[in-house]
VOSE-820157 format. One record per residue: x, y, z of N, C-alpha, C in turn; residue in three letters. Coordinates in pm, whole numbers, padded with zeros to 5 digits, always signed. Example, Ala and Ser with C-alpha at 12.3 -4.5 7.8 and 13.67 -1.06 7.14 Angstrom:
BEGIN
+01319-00569+00780+01230-00450+00780+01320-00330+00780Ala
+01285-00225+00708+01367-00106+00714+01290+00003+00787Ser
This chain:
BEGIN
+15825+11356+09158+15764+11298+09275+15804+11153+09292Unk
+15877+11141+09237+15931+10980+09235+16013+10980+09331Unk
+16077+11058+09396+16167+11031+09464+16059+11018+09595Unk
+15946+11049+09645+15851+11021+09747+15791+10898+09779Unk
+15799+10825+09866+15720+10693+09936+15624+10705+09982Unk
+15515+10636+09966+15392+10647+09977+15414+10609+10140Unk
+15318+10677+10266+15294+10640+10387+15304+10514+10401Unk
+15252+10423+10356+15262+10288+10300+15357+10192+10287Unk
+15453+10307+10275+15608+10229+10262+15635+10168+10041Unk
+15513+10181+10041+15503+10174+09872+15544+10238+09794Unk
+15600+10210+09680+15614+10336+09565+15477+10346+09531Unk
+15423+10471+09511+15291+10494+09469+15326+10602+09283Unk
+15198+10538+09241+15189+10628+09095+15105+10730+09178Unk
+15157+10838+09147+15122+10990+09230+14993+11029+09064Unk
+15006+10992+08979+14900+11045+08897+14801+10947+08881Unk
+14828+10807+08988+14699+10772+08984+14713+10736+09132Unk
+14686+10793+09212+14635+10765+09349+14542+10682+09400Unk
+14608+10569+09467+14527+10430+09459+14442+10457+09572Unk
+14338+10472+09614+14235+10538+09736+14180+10386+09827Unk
+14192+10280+09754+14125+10161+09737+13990+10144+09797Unk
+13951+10271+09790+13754+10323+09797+13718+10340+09652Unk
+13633+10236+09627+13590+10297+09507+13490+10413+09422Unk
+13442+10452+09542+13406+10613+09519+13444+10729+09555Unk
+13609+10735+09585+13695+10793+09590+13808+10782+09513Unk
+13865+10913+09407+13960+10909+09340+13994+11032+09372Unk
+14142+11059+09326+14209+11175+09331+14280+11223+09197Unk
+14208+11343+09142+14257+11356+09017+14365+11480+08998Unk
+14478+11474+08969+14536+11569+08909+14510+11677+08815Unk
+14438+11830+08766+14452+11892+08617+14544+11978+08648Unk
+14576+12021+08476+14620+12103+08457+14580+12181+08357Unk
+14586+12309+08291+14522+12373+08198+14594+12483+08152Unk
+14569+12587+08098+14655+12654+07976+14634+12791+08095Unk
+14550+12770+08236+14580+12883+08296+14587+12830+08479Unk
+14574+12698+08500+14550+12684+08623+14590+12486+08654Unk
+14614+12462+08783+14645+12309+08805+14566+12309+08950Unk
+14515+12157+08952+14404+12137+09048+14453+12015+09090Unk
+14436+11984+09229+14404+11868+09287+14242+11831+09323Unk
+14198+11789+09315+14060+11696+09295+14058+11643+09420Unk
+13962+11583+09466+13955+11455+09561+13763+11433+09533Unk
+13778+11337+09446+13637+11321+09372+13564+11210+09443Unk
+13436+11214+09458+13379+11122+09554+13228+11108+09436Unk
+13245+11017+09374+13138+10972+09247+13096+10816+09276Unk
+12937+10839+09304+12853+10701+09314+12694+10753+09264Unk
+12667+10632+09169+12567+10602+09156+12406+10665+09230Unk
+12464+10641+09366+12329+10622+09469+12379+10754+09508Unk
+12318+10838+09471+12420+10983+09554+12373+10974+09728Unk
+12280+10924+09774+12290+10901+09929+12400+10838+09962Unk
+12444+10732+09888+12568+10689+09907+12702+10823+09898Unk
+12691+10879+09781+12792+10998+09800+12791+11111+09884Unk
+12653+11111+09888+12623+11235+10043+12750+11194+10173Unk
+12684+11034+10190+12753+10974+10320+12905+10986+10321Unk
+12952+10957+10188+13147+10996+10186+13219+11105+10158Unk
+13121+11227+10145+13143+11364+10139+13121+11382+10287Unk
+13011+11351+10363+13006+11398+10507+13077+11345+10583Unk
+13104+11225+10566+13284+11162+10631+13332+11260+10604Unk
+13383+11284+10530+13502+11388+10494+13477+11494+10581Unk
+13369+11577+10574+13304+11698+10657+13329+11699+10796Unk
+13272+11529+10845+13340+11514+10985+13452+11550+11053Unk
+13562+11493+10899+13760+11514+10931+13793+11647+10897Unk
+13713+11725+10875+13756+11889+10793+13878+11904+10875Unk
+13825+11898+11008+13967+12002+11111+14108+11918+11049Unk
+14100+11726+11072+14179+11670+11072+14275+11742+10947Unk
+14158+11677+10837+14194+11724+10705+14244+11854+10687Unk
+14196+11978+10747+14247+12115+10673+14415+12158+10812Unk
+14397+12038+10909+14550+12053+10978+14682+11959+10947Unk
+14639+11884+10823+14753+11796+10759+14762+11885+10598Unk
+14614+11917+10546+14638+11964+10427+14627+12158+10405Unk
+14631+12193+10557+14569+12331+10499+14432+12366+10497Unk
+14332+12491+10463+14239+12553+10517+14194+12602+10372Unk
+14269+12598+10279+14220+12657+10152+14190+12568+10000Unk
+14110+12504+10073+14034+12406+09979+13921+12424+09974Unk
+13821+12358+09818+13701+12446+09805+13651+12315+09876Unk
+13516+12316+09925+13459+12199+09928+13314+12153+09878Unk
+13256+12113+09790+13125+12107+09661+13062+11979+09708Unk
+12965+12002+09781+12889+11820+09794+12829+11841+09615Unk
+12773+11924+09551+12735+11902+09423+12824+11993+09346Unk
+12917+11876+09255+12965+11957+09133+12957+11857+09010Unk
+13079+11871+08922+13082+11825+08797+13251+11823+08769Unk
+13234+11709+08695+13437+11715+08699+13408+11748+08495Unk
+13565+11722+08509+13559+11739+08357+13510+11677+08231Unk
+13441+11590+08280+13383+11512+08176+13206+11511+08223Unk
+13168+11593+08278+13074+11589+08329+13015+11501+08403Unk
+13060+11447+08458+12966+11355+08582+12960+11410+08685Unk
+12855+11400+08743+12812+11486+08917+12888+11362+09026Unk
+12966+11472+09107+13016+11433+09179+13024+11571+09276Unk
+13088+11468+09421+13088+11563+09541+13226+11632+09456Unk
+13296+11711+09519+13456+11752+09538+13497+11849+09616Unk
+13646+11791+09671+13746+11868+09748+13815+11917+09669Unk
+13856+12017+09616+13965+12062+09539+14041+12241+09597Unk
+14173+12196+09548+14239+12301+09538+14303+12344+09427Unk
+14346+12443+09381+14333+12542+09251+14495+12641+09256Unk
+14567+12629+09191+14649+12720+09205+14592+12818+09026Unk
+14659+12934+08980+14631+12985+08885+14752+13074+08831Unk
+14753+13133+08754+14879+13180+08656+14971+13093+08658Unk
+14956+12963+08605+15001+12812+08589+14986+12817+08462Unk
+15086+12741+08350+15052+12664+08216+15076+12504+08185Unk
+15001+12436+08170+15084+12353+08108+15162+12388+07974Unk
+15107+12445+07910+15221+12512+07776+15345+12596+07811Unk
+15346+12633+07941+15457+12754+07952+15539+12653+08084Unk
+15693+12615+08031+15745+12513+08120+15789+12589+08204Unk
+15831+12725+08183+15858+12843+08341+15782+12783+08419Unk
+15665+12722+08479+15537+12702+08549+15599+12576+08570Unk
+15614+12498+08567+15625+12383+08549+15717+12336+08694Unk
+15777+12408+08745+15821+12388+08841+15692+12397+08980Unk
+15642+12501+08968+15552+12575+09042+15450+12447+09066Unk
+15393+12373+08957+15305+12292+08932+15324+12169+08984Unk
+15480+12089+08990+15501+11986+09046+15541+12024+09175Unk
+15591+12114+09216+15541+12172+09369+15438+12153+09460Unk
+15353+12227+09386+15188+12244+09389+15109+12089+09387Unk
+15183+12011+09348+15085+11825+09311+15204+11794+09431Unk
+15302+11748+09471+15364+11669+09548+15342+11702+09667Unk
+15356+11837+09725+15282+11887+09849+15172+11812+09897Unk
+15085+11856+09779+14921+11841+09785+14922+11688+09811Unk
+14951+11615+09772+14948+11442+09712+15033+11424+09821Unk
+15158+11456+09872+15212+11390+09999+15156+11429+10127Unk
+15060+11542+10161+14976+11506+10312+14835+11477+10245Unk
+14808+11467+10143+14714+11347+10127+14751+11221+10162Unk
+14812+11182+10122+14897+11049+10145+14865+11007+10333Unk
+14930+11161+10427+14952+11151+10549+14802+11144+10586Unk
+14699+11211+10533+14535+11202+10608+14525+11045+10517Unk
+14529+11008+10477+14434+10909+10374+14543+10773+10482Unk
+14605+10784+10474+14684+10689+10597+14658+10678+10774Unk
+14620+10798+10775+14569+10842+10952+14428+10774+10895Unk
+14339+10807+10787+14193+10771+10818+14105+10671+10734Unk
+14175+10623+10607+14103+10533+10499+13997+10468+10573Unk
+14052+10375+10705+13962+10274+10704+13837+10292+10723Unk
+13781+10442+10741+13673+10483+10803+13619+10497+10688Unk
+13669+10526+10560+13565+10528+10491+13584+10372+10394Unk
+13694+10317+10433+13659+10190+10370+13560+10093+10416Unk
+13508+10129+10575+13435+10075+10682+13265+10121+10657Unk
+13247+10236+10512+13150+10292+10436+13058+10216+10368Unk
+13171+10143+10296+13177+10079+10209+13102+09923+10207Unk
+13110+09897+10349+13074+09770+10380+12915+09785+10449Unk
């Protein structure tokens, strides 16, 4: 994914996706049967996280016509370390990180995902950076 420019015109680190919301991150997994894109929305005040999950809810159309229609969407979940958080995620499966056959499939599966993120999070940040304030 290095060879990709961030909307921005930036080189961006694609495994750490700079959101510059701070209750918005975007996490990459992978696992011994499946790879996920994340889009984690974790605060304190969960009225506060209600409000940047339902932004999001607002942009669904925007969002599921730059990224697609087959994303889960969780105002209450739990990431991997257990903290409650909202999440957007998508899931591919018969993926390894141990099995490098996959491995193609997987950086497929993240650069896609991560480059029309890139294209919504560029059409709309300021609205939720405008949250924030």
């Amino acid at each position: 994914m290095v060879k990709n420019i961030s909307q921005y015109n930036i080189k961006n680190k694609w495994l750490n996706y700079k959101t510059s919301v701070k209750p918005i991150c975007v996490r990459l997994n992978t696992s011994d049967i499946s790879a996920s894109v994340n889009i984690d929305i974790q605060c304190k005040d969960v009225e506060i996280q209600n409000l940047y999950y339902e932004q999001f809810k607002e942009l669904k159309i925007a969002f599921e016509n730059i990224l697609g229609n087959d994303w889960n969407w969780n105002l209450k979940a739990e990431n991997e370390y257990f903290v409650k958080c909202s999440r957007i995620s998508k899931t591919i499966t018969n993926v390894s990180i141990y099995d490098k056959n996959t491995w193609p499939t997987v950086f497929s599966f993240f650069e896609k995902n991560l480059i029309n993120f890139d294209l919504f999070w560029k059409e709309f940040n300021e609205i939720f950076k405008d949250l924030g304030n």
